[in-house]
Phi, psi and omega in degrees: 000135162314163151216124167325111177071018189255200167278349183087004171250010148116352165305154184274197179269149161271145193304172149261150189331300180294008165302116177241178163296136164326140168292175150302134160302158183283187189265151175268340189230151175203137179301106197305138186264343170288260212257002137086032160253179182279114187243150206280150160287109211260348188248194170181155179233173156320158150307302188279023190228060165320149154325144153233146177332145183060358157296092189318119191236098188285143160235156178251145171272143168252338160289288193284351215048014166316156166244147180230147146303055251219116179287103153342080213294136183293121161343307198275344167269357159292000000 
């Protein structure tokens, strides 16, 4: 029996090699290094357009108002 879009042995399609996974999204939420309060995440993206390493993602303090700046960090250098 067939399966949509499988191989037809119930497998899925194999991947191509250079394939990855979509990056993590940055936390909606992060902790203020000032005043230990909560800060909001200010940006959201399309589905199809994620952030990539080296994108900038602002947070807001909700307590102090600080704003933080945070570089997207590359996978592989964590």
């Amino acid at each position: 029996m067939s399966v949509p879009g499988g191989v037809g042995d119930g497998r899925p399609p194999s991947l191509p090699e250079d394939w990855r996974p979509p990056p993590a999204l940055p936390d909606e939420l992060i902790t203020c290094i000032d005043c230990g309060g909560r800060c909001h995440l200010l940006v959201n993206w399309a589905p199809d357009n994620p952030p990539r390493p080296g994108d900038v993602v602002a947070y807001r303090c909700e307590e102090c108002l600080d704003r933080w700046d945070i570089v997207v960090p590359d996978e592989s250098e964590e």
